[in-house]
N, CA, C and O atoms as CSV, one atom per row, in Angstrom:
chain,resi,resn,atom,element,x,y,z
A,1,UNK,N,N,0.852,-1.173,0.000
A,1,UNK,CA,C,0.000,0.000,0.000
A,1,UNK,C,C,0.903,1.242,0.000
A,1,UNK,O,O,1.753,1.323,0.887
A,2,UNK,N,N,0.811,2.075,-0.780
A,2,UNK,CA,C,1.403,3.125,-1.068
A,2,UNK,C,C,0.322,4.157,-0.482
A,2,UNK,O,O,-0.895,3.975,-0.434
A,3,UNK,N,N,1.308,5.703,0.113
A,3,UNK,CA,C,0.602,6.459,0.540
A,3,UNK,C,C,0.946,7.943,0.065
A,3,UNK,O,O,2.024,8.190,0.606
A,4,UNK,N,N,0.507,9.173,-0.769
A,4,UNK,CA,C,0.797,9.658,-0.942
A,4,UNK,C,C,0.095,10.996,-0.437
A,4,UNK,O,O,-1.130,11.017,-0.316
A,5,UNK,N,N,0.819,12.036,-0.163
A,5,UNK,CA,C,0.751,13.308,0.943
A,5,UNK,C,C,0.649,14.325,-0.038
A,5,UNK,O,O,1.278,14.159,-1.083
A,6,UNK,N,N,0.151,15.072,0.073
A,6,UNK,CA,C,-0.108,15.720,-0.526
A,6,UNK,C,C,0.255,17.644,0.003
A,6,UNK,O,O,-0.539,18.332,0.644
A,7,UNK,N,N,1.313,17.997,-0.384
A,7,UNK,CA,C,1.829,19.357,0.526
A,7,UNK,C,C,1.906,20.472,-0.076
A,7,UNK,O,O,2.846,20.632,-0.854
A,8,UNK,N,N,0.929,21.544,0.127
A,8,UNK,CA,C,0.506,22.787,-0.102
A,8,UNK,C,C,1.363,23.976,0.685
A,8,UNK,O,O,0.828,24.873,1.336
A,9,UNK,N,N,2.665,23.827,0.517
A,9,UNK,CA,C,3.381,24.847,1.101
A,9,UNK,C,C,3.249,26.630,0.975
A,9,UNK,O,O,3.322,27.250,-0.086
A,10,UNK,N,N,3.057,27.186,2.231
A,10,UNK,CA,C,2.815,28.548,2.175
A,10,UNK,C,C,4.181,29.602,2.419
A,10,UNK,O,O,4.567,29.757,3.578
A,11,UNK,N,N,4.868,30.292,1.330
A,11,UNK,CA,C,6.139,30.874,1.858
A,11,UNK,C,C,5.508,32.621,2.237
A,11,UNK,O,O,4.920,33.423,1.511
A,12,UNK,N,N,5.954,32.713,3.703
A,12,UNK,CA,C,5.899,33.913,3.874
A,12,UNK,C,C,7.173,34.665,3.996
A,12,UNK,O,O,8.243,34.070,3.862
A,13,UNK,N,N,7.121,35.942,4.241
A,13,UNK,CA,C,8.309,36.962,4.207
A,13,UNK,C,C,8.242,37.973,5.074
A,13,UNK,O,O,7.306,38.762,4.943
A,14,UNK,N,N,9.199,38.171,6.133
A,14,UNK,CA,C,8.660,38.765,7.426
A,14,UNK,C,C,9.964,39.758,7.309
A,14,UNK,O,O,11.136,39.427,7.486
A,15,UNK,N,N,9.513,40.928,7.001
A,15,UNK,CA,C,11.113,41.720,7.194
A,15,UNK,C,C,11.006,42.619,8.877
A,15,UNK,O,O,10.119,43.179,9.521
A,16,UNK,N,N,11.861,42.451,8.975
A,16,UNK,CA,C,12.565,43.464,10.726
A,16,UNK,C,C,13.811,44.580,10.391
A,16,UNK,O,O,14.825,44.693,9.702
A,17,UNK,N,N,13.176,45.151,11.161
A,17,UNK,CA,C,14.489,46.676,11.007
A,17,UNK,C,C,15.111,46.493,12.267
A,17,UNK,O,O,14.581,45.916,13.217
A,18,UNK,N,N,16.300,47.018,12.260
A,18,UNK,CA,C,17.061,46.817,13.465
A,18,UNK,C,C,17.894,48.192,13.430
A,18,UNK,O,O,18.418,48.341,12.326
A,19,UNK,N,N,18.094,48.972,14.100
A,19,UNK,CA,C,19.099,49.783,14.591
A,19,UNK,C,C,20.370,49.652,15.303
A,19,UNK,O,O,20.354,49.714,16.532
A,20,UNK,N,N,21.462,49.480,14.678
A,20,UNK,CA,C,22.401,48.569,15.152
A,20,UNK,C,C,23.958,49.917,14.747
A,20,UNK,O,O,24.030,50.971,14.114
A,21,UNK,N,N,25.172,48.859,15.739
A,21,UNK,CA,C,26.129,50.029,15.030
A,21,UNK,C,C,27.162,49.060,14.462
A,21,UNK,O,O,28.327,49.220,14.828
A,22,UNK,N,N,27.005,48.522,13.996
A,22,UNK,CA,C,27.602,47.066,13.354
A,22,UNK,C,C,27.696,47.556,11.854
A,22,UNK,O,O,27.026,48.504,11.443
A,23,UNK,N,N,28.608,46.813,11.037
A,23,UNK,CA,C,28.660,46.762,9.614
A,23,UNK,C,C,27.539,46.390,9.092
A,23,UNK,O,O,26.617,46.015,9.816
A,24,UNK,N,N,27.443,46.425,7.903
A,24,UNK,CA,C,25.980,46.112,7.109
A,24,UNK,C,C,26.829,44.584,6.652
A,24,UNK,O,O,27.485,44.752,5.624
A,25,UNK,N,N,26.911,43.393,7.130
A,25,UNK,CA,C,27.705,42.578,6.865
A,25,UNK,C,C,26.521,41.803,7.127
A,25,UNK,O,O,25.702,42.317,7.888
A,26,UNK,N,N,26.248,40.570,6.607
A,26,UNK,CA,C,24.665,39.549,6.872
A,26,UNK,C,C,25.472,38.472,7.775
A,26,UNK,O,O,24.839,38.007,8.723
A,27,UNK,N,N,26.613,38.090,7.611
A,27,UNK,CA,C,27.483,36.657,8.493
A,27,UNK,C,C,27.522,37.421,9.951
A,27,UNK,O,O,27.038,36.744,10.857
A,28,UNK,N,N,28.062,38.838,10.364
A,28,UNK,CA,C,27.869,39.084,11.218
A,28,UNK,C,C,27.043,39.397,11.916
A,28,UNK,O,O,27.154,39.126,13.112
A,29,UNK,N,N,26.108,39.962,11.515
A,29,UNK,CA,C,24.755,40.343,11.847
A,29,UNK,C,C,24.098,38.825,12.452
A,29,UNK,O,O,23.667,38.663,13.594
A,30,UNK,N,N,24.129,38.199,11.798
A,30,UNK,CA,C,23.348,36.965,11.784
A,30,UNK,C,C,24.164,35.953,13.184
A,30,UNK,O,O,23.424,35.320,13.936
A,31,UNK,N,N,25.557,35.917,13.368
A,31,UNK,CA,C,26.484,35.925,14.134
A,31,UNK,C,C,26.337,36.429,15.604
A,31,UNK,O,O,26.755,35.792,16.571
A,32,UNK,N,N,25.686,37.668,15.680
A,32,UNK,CA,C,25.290,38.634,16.870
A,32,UNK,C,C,23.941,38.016,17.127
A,32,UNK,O,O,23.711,37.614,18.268
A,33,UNK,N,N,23.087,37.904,16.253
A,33,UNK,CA,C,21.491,37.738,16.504
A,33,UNK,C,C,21.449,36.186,17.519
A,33,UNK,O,O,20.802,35.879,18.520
A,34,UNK,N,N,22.683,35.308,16.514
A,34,UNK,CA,C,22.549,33.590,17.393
A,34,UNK,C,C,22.952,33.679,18.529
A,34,UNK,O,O,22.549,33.002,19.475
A,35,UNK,N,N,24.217,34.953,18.574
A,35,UNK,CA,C,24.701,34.612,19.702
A,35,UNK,C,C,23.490,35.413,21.133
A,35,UNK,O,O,23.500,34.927,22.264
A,36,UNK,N,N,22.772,36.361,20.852
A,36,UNK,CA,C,22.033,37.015,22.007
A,36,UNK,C,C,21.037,35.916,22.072
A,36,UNK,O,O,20.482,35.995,23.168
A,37,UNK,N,N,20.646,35.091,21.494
A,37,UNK,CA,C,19.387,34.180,21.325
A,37,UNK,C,C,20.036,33.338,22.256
A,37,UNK,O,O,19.466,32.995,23.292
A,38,UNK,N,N,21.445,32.897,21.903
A,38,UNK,CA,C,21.704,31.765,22.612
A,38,UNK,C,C,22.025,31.994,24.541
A,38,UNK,O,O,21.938,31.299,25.554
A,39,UNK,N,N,22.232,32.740,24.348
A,39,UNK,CA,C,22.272,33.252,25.658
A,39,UNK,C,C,21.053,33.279,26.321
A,39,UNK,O,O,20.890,32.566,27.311
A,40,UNK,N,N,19.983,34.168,25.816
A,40,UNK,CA,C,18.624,34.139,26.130
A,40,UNK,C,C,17.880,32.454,26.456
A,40,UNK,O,O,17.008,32.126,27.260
A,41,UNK,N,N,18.451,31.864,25.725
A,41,UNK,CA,C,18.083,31.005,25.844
A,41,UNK,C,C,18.350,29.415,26.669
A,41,UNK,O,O,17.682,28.414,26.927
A,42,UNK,N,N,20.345,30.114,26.965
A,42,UNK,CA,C,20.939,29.188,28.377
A,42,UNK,C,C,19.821,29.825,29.670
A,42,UNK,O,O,19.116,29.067,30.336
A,43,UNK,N,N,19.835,31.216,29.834
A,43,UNK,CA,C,19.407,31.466,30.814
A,43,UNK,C,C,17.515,31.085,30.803
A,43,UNK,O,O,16.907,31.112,31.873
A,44,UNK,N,N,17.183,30.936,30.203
A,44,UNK,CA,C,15.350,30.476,30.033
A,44,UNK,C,C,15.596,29.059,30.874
A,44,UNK,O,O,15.020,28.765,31.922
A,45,UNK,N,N,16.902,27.990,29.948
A,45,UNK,CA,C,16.639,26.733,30.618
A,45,UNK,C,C,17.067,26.532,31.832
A,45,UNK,O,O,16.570,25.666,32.552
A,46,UNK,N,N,18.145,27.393,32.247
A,46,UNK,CA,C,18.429,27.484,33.789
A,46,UNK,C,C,17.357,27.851,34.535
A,46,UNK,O,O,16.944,27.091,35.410
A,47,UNK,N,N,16.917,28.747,34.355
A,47,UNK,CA,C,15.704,29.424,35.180
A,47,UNK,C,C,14.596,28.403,35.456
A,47,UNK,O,O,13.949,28.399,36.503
A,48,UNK,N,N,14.393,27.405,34.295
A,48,UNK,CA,C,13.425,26.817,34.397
A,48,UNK,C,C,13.729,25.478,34.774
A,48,UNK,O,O,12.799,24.707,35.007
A,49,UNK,N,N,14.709,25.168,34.848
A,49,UNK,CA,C,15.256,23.592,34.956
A,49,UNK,C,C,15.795,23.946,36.555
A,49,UNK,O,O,15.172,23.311,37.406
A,50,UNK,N,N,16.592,24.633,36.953
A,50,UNK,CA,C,17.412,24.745,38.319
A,50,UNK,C,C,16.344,25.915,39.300
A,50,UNK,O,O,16.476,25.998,40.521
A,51,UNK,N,N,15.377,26.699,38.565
A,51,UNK,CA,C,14.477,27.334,39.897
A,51,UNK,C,C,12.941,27.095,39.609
A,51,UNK,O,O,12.097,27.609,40.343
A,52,UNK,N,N,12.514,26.133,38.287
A,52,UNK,CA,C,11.475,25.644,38.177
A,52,UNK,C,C,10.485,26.621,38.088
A,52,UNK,O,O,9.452,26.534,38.752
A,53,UNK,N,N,10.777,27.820,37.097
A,53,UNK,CA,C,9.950,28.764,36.567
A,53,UNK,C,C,8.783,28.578,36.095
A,53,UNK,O,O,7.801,29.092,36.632
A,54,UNK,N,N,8.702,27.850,35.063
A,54,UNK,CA,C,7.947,27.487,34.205
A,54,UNK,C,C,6.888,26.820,34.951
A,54,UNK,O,O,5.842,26.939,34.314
A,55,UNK,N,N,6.720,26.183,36.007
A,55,UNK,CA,C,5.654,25.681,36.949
A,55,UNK,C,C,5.887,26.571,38.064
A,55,UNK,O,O,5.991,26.095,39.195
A,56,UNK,N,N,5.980,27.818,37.863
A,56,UNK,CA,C,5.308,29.037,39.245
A,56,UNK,C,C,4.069,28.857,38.624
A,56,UNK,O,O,3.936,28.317,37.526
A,57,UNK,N,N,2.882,29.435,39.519
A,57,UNK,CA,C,1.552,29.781,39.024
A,57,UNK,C,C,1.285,30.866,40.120
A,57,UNK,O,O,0.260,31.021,40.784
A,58,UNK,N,N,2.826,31.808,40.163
A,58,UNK,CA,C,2.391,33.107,40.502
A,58,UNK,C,C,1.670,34.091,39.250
A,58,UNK,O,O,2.339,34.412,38.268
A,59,UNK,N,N,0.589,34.414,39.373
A,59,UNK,CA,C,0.013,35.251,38.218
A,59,UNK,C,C,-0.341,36.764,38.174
A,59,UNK,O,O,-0.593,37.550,37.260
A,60,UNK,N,N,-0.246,36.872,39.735
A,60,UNK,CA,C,-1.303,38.350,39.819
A,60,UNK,C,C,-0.354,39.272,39.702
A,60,UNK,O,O,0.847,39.023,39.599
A,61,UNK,N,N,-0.901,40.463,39.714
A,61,UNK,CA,C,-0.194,41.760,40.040
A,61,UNK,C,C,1.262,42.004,39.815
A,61,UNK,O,O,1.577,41.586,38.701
A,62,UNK,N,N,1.931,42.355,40.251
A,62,UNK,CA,C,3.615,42.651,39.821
A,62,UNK,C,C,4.490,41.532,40.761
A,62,UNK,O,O,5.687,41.488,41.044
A,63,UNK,N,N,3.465,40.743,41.077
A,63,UNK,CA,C,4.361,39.057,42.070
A,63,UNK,C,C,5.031,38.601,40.924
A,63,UNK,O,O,6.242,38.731,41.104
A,64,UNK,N,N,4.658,37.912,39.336
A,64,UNK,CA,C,5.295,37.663,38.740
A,64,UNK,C,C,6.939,38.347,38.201
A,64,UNK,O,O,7.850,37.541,38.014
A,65,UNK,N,N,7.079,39.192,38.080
A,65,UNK,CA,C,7.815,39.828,38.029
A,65,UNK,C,C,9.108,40.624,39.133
A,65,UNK,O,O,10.092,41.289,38.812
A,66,UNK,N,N,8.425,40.080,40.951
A,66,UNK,CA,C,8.997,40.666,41.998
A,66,UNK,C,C,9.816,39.078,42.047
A,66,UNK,O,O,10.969,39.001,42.472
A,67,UNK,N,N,8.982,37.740,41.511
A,67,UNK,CA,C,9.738,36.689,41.726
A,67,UNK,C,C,10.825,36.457,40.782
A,67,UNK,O,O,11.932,36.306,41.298
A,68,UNK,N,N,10.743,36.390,39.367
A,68,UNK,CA,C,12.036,36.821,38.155
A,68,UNK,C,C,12.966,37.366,39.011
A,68,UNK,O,O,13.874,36.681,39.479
A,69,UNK,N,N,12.810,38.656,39.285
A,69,UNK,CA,C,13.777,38.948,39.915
A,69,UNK,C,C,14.779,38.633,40.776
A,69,UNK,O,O,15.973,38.923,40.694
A,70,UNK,N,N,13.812,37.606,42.161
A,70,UNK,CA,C,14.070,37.153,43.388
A,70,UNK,C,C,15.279,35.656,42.328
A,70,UNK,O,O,16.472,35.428,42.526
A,71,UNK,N,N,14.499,35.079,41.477
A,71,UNK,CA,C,15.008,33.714,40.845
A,71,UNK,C,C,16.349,34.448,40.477
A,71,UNK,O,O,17.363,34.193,41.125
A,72,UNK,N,N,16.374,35.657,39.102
A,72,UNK,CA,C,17.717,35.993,38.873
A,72,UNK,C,C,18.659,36.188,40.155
A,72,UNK,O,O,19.753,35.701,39.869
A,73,UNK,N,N,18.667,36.674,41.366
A,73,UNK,CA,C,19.218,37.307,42.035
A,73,UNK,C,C,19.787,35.748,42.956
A,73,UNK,O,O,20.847,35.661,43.576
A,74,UNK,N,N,18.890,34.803,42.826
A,74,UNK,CA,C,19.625,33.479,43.285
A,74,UNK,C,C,20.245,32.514,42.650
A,74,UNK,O,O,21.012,31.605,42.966
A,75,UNK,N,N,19.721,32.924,41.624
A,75,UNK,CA,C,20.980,32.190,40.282
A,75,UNK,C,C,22.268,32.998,40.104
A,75,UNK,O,O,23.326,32.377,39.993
A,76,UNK,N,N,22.260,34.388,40.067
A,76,UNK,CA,C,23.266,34.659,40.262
A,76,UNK,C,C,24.401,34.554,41.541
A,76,UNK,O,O,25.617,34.687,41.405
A,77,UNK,N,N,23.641,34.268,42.880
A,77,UNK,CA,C,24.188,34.059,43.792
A,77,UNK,C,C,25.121,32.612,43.713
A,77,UNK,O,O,26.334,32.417,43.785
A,78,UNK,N,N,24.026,31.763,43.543
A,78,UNK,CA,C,24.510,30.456,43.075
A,78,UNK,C,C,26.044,30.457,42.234
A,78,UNK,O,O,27.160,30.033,42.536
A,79,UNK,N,N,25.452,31.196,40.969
A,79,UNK,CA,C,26.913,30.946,39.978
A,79,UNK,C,C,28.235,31.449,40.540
A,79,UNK,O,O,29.306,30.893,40.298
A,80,UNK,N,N,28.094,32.613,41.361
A,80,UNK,CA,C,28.746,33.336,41.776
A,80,UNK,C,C,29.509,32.203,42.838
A,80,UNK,O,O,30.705,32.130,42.557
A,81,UNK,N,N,29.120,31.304,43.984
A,81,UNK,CA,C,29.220,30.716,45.048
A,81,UNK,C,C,30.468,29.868,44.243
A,81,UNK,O,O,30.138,29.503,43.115
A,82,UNK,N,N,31.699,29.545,44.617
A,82,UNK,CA,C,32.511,28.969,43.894
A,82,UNK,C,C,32.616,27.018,43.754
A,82,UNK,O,O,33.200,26.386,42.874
A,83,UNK,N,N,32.060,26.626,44.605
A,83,UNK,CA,C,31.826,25.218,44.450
A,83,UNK,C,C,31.630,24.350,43.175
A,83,UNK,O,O,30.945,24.773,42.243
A,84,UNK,N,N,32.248,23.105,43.137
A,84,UNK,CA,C,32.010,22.614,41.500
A,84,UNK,C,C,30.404,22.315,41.349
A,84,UNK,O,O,29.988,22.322,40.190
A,85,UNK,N,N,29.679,22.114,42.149
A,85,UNK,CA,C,28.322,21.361,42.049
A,85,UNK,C,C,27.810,22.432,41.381
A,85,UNK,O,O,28.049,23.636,41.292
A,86,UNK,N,N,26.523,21.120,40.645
A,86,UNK,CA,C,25.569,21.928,40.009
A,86,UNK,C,C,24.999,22.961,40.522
A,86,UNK,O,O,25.258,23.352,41.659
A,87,UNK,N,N,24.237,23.467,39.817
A,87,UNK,CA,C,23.307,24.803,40.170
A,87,UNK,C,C,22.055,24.443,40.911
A,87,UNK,O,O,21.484,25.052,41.816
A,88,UNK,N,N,21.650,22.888,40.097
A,88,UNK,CA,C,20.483,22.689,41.135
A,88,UNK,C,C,20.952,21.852,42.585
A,88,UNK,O,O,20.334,21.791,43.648
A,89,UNK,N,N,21.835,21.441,42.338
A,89,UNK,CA,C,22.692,20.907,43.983
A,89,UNK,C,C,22.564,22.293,44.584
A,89,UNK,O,O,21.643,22.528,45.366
A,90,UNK,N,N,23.052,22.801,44.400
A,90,UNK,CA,C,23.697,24.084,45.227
A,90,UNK,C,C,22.112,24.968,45.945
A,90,UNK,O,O,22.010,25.767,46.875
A,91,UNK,N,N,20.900,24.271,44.861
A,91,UNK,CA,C,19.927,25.267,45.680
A,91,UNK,C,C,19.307,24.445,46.463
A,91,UNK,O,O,18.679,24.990,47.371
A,92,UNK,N,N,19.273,23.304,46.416
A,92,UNK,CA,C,19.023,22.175,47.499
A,92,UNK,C,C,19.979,22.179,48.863
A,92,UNK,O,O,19.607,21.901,50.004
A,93,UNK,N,N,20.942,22.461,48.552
A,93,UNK,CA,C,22.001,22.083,50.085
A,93,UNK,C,C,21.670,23.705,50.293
A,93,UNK,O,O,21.685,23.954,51.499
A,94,UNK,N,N,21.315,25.119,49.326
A,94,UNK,CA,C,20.799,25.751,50.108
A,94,UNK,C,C,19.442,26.137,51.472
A,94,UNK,O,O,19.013,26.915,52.324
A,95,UNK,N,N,19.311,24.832,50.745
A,95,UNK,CA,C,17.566,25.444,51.246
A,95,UNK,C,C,17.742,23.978,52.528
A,95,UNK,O,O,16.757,23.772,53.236
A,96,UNK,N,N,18.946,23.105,52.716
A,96,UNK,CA,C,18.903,22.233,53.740
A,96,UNK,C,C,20.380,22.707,55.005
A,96,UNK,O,O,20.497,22.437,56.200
A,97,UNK,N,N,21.182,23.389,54.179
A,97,UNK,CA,C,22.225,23.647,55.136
A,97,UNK,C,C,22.201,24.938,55.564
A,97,UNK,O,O,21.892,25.640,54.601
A,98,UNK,N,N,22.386,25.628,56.595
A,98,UNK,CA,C,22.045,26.749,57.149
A,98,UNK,C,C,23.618,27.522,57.102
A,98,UNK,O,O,23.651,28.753,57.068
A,99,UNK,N,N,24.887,26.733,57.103
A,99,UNK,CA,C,26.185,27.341,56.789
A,99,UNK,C,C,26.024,27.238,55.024
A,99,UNK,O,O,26.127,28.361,54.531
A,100,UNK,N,N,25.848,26.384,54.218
A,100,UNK,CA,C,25.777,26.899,53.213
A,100,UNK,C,C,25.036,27.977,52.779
A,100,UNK,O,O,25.495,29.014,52.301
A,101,UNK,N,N,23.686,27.659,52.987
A,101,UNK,CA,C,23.293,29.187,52.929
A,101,UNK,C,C,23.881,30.521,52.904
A,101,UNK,O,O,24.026,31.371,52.025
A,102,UNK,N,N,24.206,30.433,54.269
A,102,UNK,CA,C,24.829,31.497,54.522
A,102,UNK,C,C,26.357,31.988,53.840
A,102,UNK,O,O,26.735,33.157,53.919
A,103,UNK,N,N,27.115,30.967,53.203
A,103,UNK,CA,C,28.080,31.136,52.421
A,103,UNK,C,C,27.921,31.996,50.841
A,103,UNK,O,O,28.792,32.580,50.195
A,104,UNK,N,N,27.109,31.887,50.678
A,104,UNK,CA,C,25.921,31.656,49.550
A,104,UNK,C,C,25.587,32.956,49.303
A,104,UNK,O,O,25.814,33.457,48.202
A,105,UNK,N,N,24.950,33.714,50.412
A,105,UNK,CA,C,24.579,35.012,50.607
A,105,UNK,C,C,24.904,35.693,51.292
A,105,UNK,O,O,24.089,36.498,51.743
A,106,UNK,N,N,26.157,35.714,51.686
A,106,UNK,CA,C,27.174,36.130,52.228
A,106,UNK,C,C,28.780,36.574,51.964
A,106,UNK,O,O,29.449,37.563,52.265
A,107,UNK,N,N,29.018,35.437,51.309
A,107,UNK,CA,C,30.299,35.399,50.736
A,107,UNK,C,C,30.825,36.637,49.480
A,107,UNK,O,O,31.954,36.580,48.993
């Protein structure tokens, strides 16, 4: 039995302006764009993998946004803390050791 698909492809064309102080060069441009994405995008899976963002169901008022903050400000603590362990080790032995902790947000 043969099966054949049948595909009605739609090409769209989405142009963006950018204000930039870069060469008019497309390898670099394109170079800058992967690299801010990629970044944006270590820090999305940290946030969400090591402080479990993505399942807050803070919603109201400016809480969403007072907690982002609170999360960046302990991830950065974290990275900052010099120990080899992970990031999500490090917020577990925070939240069980009371000298780590305090190394933590202190140091």
């Amino acid at each position: 039995m043969a099966f054949v698909f049948a595909m009605d492809f739609k090409v769209d064309t989405e142009r963006r302006y950018f204000i930039n102080s870069i060469p008019a060069d497309a390898k670099l441009f394109a170079r800058a764009v992967r690299g801010h994405w990629g970044i944006e995008n270590r820090l999305h899976w940290q946030m969400d993998v090591v402080l479990k963002e993505d399942a807050s169901r803070i919603r109201k008022g400016f809480a969403p946004a007072i907690m982002t903050s609170i999360r960046h400000l302990c991830l950065n603590l974290f990275q900052k803390e010099g120990s080899e362990i992970s990031l999500n080790k490090k917020r577990l032995k925070a939240a069980w050791d009371d000298d780590f902790r305090n190394k933590v947000l202190f140091a």
